[in-house]
C-alpha positions as CSV (number, residue, x, y, z in Angstrom):
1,X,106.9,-36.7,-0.6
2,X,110.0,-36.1,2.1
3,X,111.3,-38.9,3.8
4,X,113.8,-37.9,6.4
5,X,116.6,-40.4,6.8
6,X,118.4,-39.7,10.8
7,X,122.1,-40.4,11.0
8,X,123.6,-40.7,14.3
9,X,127.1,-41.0,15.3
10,X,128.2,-44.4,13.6
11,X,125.1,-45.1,11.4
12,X,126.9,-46.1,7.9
13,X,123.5,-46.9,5.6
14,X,122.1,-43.8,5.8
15,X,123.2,-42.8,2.3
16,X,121.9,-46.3,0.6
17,X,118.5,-45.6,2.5
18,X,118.7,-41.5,1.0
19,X,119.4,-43.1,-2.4
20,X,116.4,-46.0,-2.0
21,X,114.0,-43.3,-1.1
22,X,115.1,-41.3,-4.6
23,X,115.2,-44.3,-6.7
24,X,111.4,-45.0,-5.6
25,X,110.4,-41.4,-6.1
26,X,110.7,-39.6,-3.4
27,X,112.8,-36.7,-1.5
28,X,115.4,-37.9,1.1
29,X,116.0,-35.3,3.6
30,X,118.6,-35.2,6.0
31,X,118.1,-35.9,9.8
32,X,120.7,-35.2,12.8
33,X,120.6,-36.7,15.6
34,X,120.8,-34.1,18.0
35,X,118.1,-31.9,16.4
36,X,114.4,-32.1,17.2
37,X,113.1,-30.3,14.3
38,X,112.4,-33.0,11.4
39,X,111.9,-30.4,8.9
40,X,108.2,-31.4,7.9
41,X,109.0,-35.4,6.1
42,X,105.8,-37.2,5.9
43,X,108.4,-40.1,6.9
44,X,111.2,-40.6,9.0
45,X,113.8,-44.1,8.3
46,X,116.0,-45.2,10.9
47,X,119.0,-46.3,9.2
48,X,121.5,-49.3,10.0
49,X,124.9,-49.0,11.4
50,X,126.2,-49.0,15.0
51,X,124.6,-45.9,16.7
52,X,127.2,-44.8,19.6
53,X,129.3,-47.5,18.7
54,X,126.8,-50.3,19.9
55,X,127.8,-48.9,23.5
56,X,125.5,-49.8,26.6
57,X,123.1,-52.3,24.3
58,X,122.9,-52.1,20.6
59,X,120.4,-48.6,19.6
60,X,119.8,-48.2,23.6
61,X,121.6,-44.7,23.3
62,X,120.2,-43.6,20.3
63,X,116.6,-44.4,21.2
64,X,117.4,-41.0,23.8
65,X,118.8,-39.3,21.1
66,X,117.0,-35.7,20.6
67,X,115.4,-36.3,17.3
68,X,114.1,-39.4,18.8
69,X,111.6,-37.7,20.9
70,X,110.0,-35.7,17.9
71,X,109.9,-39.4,15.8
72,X,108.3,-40.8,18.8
73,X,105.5,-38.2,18.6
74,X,105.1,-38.5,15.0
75,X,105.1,-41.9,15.0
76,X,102.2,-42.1,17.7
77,X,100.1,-40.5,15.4
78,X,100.5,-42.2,12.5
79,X,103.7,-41.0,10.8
80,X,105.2,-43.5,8.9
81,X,108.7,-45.0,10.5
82,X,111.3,-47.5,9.2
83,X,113.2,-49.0,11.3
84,X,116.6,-51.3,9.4
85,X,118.9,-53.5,11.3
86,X,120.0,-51.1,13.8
87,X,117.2,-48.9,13.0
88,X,114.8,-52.0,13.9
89,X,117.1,-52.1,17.5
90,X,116.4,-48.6,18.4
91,X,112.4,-48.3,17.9
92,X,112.6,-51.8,20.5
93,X,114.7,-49.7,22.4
94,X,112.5,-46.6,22.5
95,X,109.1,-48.9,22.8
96,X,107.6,-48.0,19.5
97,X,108.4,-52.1,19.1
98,X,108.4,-54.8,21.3
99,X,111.2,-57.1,22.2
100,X,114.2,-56.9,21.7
101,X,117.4,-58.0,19.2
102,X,120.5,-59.7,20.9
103,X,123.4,-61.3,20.1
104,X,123.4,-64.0,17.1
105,X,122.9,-67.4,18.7
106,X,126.2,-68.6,17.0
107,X,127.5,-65.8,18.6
108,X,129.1,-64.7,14.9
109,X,128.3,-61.7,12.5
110,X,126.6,-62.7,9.9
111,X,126.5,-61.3,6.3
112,X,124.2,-63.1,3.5
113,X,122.0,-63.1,0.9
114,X,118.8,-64.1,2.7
115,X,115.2,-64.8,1.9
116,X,112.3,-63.8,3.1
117,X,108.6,-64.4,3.1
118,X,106.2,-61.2,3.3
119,X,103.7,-62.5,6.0
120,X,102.0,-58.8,6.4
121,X,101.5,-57.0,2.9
122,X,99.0,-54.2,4.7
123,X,102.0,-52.4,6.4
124,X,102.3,-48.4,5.5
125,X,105.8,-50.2,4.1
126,X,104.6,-53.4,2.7
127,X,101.8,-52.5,0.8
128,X,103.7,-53.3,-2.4
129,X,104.1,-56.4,-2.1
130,X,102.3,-59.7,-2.7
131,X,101.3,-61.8,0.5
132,X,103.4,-64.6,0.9
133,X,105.8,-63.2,-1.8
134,X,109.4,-64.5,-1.5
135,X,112.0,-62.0,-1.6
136,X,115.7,-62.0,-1.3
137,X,117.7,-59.0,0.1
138,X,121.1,-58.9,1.7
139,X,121.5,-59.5,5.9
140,X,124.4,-58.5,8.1
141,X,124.5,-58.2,11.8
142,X,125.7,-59.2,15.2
143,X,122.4,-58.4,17.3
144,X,119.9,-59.7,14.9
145,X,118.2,-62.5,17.3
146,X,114.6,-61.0,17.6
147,X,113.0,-61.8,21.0
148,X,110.5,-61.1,23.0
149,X,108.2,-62.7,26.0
150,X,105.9,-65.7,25.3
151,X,103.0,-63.2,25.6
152,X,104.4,-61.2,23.1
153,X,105.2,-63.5,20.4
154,X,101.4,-64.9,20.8
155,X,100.6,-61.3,20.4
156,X,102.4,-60.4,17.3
157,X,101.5,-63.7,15.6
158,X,97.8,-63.8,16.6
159,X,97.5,-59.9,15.5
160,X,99.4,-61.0,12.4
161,X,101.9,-58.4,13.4
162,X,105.1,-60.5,11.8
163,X,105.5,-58.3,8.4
164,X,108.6,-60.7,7.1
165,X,109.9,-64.2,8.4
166,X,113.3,-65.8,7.5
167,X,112.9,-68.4,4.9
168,X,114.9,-71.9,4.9
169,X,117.3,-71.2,7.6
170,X,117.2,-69.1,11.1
171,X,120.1,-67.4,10.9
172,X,120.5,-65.5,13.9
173,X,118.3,-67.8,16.3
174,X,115.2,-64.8,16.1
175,X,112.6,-67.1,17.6
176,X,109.6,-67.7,15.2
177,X,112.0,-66.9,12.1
178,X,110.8,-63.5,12.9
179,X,113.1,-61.0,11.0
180,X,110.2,-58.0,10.7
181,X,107.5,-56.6,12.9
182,X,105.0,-54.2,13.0
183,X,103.2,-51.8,15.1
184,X,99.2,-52.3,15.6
185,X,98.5,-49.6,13.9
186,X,100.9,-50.5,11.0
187,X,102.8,-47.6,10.6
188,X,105.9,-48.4,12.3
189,X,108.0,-51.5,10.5
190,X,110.9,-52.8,12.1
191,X,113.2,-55.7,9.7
192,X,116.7,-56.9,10.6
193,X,118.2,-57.3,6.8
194,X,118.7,-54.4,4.4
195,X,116.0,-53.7,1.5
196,X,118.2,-50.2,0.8
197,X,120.9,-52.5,-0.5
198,X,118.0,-54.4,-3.1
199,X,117.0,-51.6,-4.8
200,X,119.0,-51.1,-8.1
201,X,119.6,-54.0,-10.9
202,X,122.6,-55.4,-11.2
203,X,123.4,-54.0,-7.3
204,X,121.5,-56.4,-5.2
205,X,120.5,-60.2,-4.7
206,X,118.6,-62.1,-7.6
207,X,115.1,-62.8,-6.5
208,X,114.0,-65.6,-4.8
209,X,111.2,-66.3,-7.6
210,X,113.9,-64.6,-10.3
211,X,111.1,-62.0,-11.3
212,X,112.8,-59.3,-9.5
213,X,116.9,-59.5,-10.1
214,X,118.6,-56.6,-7.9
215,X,115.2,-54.8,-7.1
216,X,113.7,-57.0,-3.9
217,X,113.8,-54.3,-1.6
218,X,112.7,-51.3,-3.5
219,X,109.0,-52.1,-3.0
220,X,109.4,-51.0,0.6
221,X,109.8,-47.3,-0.7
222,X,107.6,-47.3,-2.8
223,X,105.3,-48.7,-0.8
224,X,105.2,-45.7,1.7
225,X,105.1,-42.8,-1.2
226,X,102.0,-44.3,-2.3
227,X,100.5,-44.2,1.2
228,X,101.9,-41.0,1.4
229,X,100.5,-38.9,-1.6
């Protein structure tokens, strides 16, 4: 199965996601920003970094990007998208999510090992998982506050559209300790911290439960190959 991984000017993840999609089993292809064509993937992952240099509001230029118009098509009918960190930021900024990420309420950037809980295990990238399984995978950003309308939030948690939720401790103020959404039709996942950097022992955070040392995030991957084939 071909995942395409984009890369716009300033991503910096997109060769941990490239290598997270092999170590799961599947082919990482290569995406450019200004191309349309996404060279038949079954998947497209919208890597983390600072797209544009964060410019004009954080993924808001790269949700115009070329390519962004062919993963917006996809995506509407049913091809799998991953959006990480600032990957989550631009499929808000495009509409394929609602709300929004902002500034860290303490106004810092924030790097940590964090937990989370998976509150929606029926996602095209969460299918892997256990419900209500605790995992641990590594978080930095400046922008991660998730919010949205009052409407929306009712929405998302009355849909049970909240795929993970922060665990312990809020660390960016994201109201509801959301740190993952989805779309309705669960295709499209959005998450602020970084399963690419949990997918190799002895590379990533020990496991919440300590069943899983290094290896929290790889689920994700493998979650959409199984969809996939």
């Amino acid at each position: 199965m071909k995942v395409g991984v984009i890369t716009f000017p300033g991503t910096l993840d997109e060769g941990d996601a490239k290598r997270a999609v092999k170590l799961a089993g599947g082919e990482a292809v290569d995406l450019w920003h200004a191309d349309t064509d996404l060279k038949g993937v079954d998947a497209v992952i919208i890597p983390g970094g600072f797209s544009y240099g964060d410019y004009l509001r954080c993924g808001a230029i790269a949700s115009l990007a070329p390519v962004m118009g062919s993963v917006i098509d996809r995506a509407k009918g049913g091809m799998p998208v991953l959006g990480i960190c600032n990957g989550f930021q631009v499929l808000c900024e495009a509409g394929l999510l609602p709300g929004a990420l902002i500034r860290n309420d303490q106004q810092k950037f924030i790097c940590r090992e964090q937990v989370l809980r998976v509150e929606n295990n029926t996602t095209a990238w969460t299918n892997g998982y256990d419900q209500d399984a605790e995992i641990t995978i590594p978080l930095k950003n400046g922008e991660g506050s998730y919010q949205a309308l009052d409407e929306t939030i009712e929405e998302l948690e009355g849909e049970g559209r909240v795929v993970f939720r922060y665990v312990d401790v809020n660390p960016n103020g994201s109201r509801n300790n959301i740190a993952g959404i989805t779309n309705a039709a669960g295709n499209i996942v959005g998450l602020m911290p970084h399963p690419e950097h949990a997918v190799e022992k002895g590379f990533g955070p020990d496991s919440a439960l300590g069943t899983r040392t290094g290896l929290d995030g790889l689920p994700l991957f493998q979650s959409v190959l199984g969809v996939l084939q």
